[in-house]
N, C-alpha and C positions, 0 to 999 in steps of 0.2 A: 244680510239685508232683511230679513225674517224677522227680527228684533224691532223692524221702526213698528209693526202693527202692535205685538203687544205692547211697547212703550206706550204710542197712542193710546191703548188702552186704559195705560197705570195711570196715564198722564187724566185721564178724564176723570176714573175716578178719583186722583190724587184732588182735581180741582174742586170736584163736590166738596172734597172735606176742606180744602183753604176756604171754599167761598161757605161754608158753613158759619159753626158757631166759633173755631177756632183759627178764624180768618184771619181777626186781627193780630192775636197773640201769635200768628203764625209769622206774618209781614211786620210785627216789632221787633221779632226776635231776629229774622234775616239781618234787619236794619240796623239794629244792634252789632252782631257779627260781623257784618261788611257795610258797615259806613258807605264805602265810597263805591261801590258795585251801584251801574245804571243799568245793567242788564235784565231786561223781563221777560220772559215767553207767557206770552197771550194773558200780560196785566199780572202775573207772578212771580215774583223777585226769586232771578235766576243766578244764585251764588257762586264766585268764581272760581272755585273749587271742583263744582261741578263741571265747568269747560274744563278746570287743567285735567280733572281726573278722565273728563274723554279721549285727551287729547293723549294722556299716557296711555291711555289700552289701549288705543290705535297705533301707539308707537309700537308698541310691545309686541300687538300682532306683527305687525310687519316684520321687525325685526326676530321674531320667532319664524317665521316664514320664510325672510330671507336665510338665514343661517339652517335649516331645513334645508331648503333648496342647495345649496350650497354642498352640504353634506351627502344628501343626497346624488349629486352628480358624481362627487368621488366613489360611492360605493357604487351604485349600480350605472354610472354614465352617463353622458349630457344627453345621449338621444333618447335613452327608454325613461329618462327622467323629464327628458322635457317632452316626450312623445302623449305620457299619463298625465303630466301638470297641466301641459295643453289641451289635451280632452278634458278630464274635469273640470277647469277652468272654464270653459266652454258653456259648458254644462252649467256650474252655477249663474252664467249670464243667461245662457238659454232659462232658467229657470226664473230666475227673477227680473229680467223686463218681458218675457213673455208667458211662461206658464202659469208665475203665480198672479200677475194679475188678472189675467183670463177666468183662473181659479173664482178670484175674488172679484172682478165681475158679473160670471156666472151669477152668484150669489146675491149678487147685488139687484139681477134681475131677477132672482128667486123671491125674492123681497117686496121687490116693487108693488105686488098686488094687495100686499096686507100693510108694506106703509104709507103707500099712497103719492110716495115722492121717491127721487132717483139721488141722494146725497152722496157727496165724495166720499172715498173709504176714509180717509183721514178724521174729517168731520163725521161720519157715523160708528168710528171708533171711539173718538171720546162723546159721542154720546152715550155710547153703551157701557162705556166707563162710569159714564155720570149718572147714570140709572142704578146700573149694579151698584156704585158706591153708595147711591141712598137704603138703594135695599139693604146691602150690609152693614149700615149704623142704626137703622131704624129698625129691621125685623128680626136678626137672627140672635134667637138669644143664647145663652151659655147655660149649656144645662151641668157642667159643672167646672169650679176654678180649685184647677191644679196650679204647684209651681209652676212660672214661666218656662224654665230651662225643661221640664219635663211635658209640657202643653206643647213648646218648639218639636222636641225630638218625635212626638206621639204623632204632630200635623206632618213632617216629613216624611216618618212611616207610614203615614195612612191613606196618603194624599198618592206616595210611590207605588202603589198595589194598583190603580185603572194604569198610571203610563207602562209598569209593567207587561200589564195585560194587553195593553194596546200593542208592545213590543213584541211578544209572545204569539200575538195574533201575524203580526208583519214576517213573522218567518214561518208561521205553521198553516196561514192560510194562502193556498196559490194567488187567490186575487189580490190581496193587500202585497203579497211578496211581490207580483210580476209588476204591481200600478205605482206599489209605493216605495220598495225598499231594494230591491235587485241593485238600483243603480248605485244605491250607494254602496255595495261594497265589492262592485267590479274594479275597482284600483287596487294592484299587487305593488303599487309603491304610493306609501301613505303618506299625504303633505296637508299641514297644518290649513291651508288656501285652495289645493287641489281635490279635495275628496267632492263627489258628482252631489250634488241634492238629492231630496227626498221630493220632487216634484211636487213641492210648495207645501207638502205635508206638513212640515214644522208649523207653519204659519196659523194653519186650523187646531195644531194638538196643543201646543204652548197655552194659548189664552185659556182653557178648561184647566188645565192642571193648577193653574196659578188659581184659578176661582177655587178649584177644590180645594187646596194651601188656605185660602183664605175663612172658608167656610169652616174648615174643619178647626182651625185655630180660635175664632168667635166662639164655636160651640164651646171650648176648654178655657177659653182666657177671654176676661171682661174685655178688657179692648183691644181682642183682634192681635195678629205680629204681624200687619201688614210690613213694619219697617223690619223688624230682626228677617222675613222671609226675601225684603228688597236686598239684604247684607248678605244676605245668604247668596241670593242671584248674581252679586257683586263679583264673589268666592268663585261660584260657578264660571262665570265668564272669562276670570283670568285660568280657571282650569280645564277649560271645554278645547283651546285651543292646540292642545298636546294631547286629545284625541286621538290624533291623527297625525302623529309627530314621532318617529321612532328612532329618531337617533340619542333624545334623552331616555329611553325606555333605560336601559341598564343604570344607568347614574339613579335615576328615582326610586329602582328598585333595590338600589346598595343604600335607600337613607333612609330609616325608622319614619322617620318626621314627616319627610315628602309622603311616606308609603299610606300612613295614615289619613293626611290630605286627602291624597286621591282616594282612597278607597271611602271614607266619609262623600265625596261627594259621585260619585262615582265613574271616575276619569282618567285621564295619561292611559297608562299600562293597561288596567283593568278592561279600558274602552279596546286598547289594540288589540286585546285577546279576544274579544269579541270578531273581530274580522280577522281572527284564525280560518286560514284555508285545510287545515285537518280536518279530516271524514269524520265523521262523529261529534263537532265544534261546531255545527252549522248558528247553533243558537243558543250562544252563554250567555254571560252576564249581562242579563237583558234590564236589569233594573239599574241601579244606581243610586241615589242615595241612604245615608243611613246603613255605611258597610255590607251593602244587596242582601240585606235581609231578605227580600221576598226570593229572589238567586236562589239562596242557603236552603230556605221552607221547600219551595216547590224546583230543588236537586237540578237547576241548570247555571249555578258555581262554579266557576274555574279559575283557581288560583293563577296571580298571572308568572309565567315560567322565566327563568332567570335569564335568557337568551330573549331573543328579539325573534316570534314567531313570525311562520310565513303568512301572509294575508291575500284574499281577496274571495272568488268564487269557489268554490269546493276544489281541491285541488288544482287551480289554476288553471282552466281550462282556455285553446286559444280562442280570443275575441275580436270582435270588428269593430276598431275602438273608434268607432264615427259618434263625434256628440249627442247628433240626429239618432242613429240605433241604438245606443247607451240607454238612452231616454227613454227613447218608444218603444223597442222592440219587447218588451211585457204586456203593453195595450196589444202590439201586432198578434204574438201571439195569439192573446185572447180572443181579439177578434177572427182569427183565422181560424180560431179551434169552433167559434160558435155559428161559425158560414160554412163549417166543412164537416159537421157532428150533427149527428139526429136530437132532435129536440130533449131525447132522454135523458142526453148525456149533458143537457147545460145544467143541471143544479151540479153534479159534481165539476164541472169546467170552472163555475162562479164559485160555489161553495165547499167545493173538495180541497183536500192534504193537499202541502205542497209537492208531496211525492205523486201525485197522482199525477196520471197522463191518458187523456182519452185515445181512439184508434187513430186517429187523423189530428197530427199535429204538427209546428212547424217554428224552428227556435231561426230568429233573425240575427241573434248577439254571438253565440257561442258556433264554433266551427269546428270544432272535435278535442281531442287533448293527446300533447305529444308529448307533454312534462311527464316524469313519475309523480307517482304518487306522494302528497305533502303527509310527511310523518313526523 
């Protein structure tokens, strides 16, 4: 659900540029191509290609999901399969009718005093599209034009070094880890629909990354890869959802071609080794595309292993798998450490390792570990 804001986004600046100079040529060529398509969203002739092709990923998830689930249930059972799918699941509702728009209300009245009005997110989305789109046709120049195909590859590498770092920061700083990312890798059984949110995180980090894509491609190529970087997103979308899918992990990893795939974008397998529950694995392949260059540079690559590793918290420790403390219990923490610690101790509480632990603190998710150790 994370997707309709930036969409709104694209969609805003997409509309600067139809209702620009290349308006018309844009709505002759539609009309051209589909004659008989009466379909518009908001006065923009909306091609029927574009519904079927919705209408296929959505099939696709599902039945990726279903046949997951399914699998699923034969290896590890209907109850611990349906006990994780159901918490997660949970979770992603908790997340997107209530946290992330709270998120994005917050924000909305962080705003109010410098815009002067109180606008729907939908409608202050593609305004901001439609602002950004002018600035990026009008201001940003190209301070040099390289080939296409090598301007592409240079914007994906360049662009992957801040979401890196923002990744890098989500496991090596205790606050981002406890607020933003714990939850998501507390499921030790991984389902394409079931894995917990990033408590609306995605929703604020997507739209900068794409501006970045954008900016940095202007700067290399006269006009912009807005659309080769949309075909890109395209690619992404139908491989983002075998993330979190581990029953094709062996099949992808017997086939040249798939292997490539994913690791170009950086997904399937490469993603599941990321939620490796071995000690010393807390934090691979944190980049992603562009074969994880930035991984490889700064030595946190791990090749993904021919088995189907174990995942979730650091050797799976047991937890209280309530929707409700999935979620919270990283804010609880925090706040418990900052109401039961001398004032000294909050810049490392906020700003310390995730390894750190002040004197007085108090974990609500995890209840001890009876498993051995994940090797």
């Amino acid at each position: 659900m994370w997707i309709i804001y930036p969409a709104l986004f694209l969609y805003g600046a997409f509309y600067y540029t139809v209702n620009g100079p290349v308006s018309e040529q844009y709505v002759s060529l539609i009309k051209q191509l589909f004659p008989d398509s009466a379909s518009t969203f908001r006065g923009i002739p909306t091609p029927p290609i574009v519904i079927a092709g919705m209408a296929i990923f959505y099939f696709y998830v599902l039945a990726l999901a279903t046949y997951s689930l399914r699998k699923s249930m034969q290896v590890w059972g209907k109850g611990a399969t349906a006990g994780t799918v159901l918490t997660h699941g949970l979770l992603r509702l908790l997340d997107v009718f209530i946290v992330t728009p709270l998120v994005l209300l917050i924000l909305a009245l962080l705003a109010f005093p410098f815009l002067g009005e109180f606008i729907g997110v939908g409608d202050k989305f593609v305004a901001i599209g439609n602002e950004l789109g002018r600035i990026y046709s009008e201001n940003i120049p190209t301070l040099i034009e390289i080939p296409l195909p090598l301007a592409f590859v240079l914007t994906l590498v360049m662009a992957e070094l801040p979401s890196y770092a923002l990744h890098r920061l989500q496991h090596a700083s205790r606050l981002f880890w406890y607020l933003t990312h714990r939850t998501h890798h507390t499921t030790e059984i991984l389902h394409p629909m079931g894995v917990g949110p990033a408590v609306g995180f995605k929703v604020l980090s997507r739209i900068p990354l794409f501006l970045m894509q954008l900016l940095i491609s202007k700067l290399l190529y006269t006009d912009g890869l807005l659309h080769e970087l949309l075909m890109f997103y395209v690619l992404l979308a139908f491989c983002e959802p075998l993330n979190h899918e581990p029953h094709l992990y062996r099949a992808i990893m017997k086939n040249r071609f798939l292997r490539f795939i994913f690791s170009l974008t950086g997904c399937g397998p490469y993603h599941v080794m990321h939620h490796s529950a071995k000690e010393g694995e807390e934090a691979i392949n944190l980049g992603g595309a562009c074969f994880f260059i930035w991984d490889r540079l700064f030595g946190t690559y791990v090749k993904p292993r021919p088995d189907l590793p174990k995942v979730g918290l650091t050797n799976q420790p047991d937890m209280i798998m309530n929707p409700w403390i999935v979620n919270f219990s990283g804010f609880m923490t925090i706040i418990y450490e900052l109401t039961h610690n001398s004032i000294r101790y909050w810049p490392w509480i906020l700003c310390g390792s995730v390894y750190y632990k002040p004197p007085h603190s108090k974990e609500y998710l995890i209840l001890g570990y009876s498993k051995p150790a994940v090797v």
